[in-house]
C-alpha positions as CSV (number, residue, x, y, z in Angstrom):
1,X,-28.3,6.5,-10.6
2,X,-25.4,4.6,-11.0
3,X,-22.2,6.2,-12.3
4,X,-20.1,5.4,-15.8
5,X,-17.2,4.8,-13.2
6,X,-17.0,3.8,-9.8
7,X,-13.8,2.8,-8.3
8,X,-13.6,-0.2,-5.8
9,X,-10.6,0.0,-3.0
10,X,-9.7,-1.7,-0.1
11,X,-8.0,-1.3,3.2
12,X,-5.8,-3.6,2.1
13,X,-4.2,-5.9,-0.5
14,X,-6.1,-9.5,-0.7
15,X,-9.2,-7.6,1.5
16,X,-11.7,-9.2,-1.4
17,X,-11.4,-6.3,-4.3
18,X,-11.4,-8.5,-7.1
19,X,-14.1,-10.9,-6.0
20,X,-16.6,-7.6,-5.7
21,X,-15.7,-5.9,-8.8
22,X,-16.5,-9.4,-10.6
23,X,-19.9,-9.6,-8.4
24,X,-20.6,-6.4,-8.4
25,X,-20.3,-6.2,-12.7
26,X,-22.3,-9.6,-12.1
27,X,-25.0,-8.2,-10.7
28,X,-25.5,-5.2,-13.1
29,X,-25.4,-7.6,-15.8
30,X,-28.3,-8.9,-14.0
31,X,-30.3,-5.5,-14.3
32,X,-29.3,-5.5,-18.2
33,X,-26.2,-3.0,-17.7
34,X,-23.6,-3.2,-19.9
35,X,-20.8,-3.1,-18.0
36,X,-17.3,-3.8,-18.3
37,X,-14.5,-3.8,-15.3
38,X,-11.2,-2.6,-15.2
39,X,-7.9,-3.2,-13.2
40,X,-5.7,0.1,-13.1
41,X,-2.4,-2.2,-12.5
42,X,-1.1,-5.4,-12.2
43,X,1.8,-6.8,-10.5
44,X,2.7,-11.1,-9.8
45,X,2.1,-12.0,-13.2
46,X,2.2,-11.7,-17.3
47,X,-0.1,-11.7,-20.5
48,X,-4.1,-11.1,-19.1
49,X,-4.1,-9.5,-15.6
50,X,-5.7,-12.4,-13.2
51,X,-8.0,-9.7,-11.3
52,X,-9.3,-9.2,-15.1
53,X,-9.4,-13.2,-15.8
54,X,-11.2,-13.6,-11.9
55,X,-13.4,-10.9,-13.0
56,X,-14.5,-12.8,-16.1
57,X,-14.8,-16.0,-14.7
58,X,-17.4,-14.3,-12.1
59,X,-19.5,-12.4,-14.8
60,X,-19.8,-15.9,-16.3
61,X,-17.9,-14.3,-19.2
62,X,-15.0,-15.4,-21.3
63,X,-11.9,-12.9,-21.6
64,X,-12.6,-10.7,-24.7
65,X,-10.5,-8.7,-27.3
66,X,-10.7,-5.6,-24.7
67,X,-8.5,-7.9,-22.4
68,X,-6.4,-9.5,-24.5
69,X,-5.2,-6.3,-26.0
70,X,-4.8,-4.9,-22.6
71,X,-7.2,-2.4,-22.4
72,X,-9.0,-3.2,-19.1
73,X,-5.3,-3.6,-17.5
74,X,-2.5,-1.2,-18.8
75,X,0.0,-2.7,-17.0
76,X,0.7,-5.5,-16.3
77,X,4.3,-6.5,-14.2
78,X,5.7,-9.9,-13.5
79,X,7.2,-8.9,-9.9
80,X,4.8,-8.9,-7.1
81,X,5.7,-5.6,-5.6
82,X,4.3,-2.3,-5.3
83,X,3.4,-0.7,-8.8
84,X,5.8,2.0,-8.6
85,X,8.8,-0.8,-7.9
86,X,7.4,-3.4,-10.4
87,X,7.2,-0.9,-13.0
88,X,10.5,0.0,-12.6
89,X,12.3,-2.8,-12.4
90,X,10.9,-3.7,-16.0
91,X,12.3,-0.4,-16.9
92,X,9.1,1.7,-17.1
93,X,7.4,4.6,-15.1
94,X,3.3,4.5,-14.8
95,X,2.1,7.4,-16.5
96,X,-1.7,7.9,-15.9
97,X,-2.4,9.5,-19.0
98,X,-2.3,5.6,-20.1
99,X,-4.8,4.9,-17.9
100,X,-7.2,8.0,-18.6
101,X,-7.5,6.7,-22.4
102,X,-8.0,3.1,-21.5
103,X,-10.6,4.0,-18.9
104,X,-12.2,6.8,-21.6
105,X,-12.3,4.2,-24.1
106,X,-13.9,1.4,-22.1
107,X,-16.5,4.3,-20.7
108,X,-17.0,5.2,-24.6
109,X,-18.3,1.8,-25.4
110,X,-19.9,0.5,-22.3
111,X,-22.9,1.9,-19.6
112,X,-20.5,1.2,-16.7
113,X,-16.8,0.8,-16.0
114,X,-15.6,-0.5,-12.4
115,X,-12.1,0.3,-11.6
116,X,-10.2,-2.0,-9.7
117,X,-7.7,-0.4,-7.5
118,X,-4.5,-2.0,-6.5
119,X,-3.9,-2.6,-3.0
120,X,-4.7,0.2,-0.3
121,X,-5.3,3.8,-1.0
122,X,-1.9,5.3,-0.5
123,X,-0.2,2.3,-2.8
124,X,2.3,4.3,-4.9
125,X,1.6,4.0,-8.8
126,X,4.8,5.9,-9.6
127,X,8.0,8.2,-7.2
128,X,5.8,11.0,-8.1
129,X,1.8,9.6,-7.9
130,X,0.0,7.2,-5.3
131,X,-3.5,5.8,-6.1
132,X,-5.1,7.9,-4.2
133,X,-3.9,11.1,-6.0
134,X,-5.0,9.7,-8.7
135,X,-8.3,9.0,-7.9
136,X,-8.7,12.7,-6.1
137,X,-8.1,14.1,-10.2
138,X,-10.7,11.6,-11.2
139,X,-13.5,12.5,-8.6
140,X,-14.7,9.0,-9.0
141,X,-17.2,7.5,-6.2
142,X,-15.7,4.9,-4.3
143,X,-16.6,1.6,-3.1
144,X,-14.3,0.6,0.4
145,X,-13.8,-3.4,0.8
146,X,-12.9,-4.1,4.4
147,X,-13.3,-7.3,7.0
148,X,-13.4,-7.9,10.4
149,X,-9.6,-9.1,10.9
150,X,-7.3,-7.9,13.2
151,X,-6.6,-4.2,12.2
152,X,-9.3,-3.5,10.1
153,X,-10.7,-0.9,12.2
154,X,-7.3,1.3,11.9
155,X,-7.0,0.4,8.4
156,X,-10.7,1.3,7.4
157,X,-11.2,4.5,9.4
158,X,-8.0,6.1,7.9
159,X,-8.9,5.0,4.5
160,X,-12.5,7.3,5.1
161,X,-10.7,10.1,6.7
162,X,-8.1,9.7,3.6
163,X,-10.7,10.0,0.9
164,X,-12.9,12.8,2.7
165,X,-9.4,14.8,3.0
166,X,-9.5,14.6,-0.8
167,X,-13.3,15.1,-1.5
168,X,-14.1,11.5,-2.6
169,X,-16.9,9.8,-1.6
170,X,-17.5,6.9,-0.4
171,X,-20.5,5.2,-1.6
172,X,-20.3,2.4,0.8
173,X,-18.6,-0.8,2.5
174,X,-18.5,-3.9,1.2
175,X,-18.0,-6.0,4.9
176,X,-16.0,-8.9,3.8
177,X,-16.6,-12.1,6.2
178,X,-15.5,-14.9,3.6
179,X,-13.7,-16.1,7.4
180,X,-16.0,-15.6,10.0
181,X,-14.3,-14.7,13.3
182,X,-15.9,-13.7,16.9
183,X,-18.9,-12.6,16.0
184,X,-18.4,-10.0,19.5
185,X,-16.2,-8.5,17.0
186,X,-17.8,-8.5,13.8
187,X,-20.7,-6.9,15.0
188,X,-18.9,-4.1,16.6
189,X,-16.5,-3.5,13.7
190,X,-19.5,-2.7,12.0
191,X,-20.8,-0.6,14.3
192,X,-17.7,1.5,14.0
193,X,-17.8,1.6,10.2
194,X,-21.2,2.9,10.4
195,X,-20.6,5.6,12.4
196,X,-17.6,6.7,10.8
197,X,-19.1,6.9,7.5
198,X,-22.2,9.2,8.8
199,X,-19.6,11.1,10.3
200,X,-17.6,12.0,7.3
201,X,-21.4,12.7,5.5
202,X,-21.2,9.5,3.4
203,X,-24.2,7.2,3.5
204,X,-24.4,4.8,5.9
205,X,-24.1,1.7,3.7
206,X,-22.0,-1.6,5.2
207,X,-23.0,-4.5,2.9
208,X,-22.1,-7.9,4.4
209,X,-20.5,-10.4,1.5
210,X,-20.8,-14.1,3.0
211,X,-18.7,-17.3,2.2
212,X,-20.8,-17.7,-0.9
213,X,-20.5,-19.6,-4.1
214,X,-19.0,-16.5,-6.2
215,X,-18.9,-18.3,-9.5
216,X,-22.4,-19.9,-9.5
217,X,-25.3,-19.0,-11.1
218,X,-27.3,-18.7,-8.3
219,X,-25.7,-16.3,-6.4
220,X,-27.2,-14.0,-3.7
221,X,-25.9,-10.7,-4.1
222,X,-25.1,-8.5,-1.3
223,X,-27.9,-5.6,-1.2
224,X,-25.6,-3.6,-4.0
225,X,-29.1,-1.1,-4.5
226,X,-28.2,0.3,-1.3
227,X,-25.0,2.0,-2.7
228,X,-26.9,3.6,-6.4
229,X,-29.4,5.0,-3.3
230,X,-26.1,6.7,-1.8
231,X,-25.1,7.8,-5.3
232,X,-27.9,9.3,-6.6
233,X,-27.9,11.1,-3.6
234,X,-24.6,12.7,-4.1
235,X,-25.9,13.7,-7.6
């Protein structure tokens, strides 16, 4: 079963969030889903949010009226910052009650909506809220990007023990080794990441997500089926 929202998050910012949400949409496409993708916030840049535009251009899709009019990206600031601090300095505060009624809509009119987070789980989206709060009132099942680089270990077992702490689950890894390093360490960062998630009671799913040709149209998806397995199971 695969849930009308599902929220992809990293460990960290530039970890590979906007290159799975666009594969990931892909790939239901694929298996006649109508699904649509979403980017809670934007900071670094104006008009359509680029995660939204990188999104389209993976779904072999052009933007549509849902993006232009800013539905599938609230806000949108030009200063690359946090949220919270981008917001502000254009004078506004991020209230989530925006959000809730562009997500509702887009889950109104589409199968599917994948939520793109914005950097790391404890980003704040206003003084008040940080993503993660956010995403604890939601409930939604989560999808955790992470990578073999130096400090992904750290990063990735406090982002499980974060979302466990809040009763969200985790649906999965998607192992990010666009730059392969010593592969001493790539296997054993796995390892870890395995046994971390069957220790917090999520399913033991650590997709790897290759180098490949993202915007082709022969792509070959990471094994995505293994985490609908894990959800169903959580239904």
């Amino acid at each position: 079963m695969i849930p009308p929202v599902l929220c992809i998050t990293g460990i960290d910012t530039d970890i590979g969030k906007t290159i799975v949400t666009g594969l990931l949409a892909r790939y239901l496409h694929t298996k006649g889903l109508r699904v649509m993708t979403q980017k809670l916030v934007q900071t670094g840049c104006v008009g359509v949010a680029e995660d939204i535009l990188t999104h389209r251009t993976i779904m072999g899709l052009e933007p549509g009226v849902e993006d232009t009019s800013g539905l599938t990206c609230p806000y949108v600031f030009p200063t690359a910052c946090s949220p919270h601090l981008a917001a502000e300095i254009e004078g506004v505060i991020i209230d989530s009650t925006v959000i809730d009624c562009a997500t509702q809509a887009l889950v109104d009119r589409y199968e599917t909506v994948l939520v793109e987070g914005a950097g790391g789980l404890l980003v704040p989206l206003n003084r008040e809220l940080m993503l993660l709060d956010y995403l604890a009132q939601k409930g939604w099942p989560l999808v955790l990007v992470s990578s073999p680089r130096l400090g992904s270990i750290n990063h990735t077992l406090a982002a499980l023990e974060l979302a466990d702490s809040r009763g969200l689950t985790v649906l999965g890894i998607v192992y990010n080794r666009f730059q392969e390093g010593d592969p001493r360490i790539v296997a054993d960062s796995a390892h870890v990441f395995r046994r971390a998630l069957r220790q917090h009671g999520f399913n033991e799913c650590v997709l790897d997500l290759f180098g490949l040709d993202v915007y082709g149209s022969d792509t070959n998806f990471p094994e995505f089926d293994c985490l609908f397995t894990a959800a169903a199971q959580c239904t």
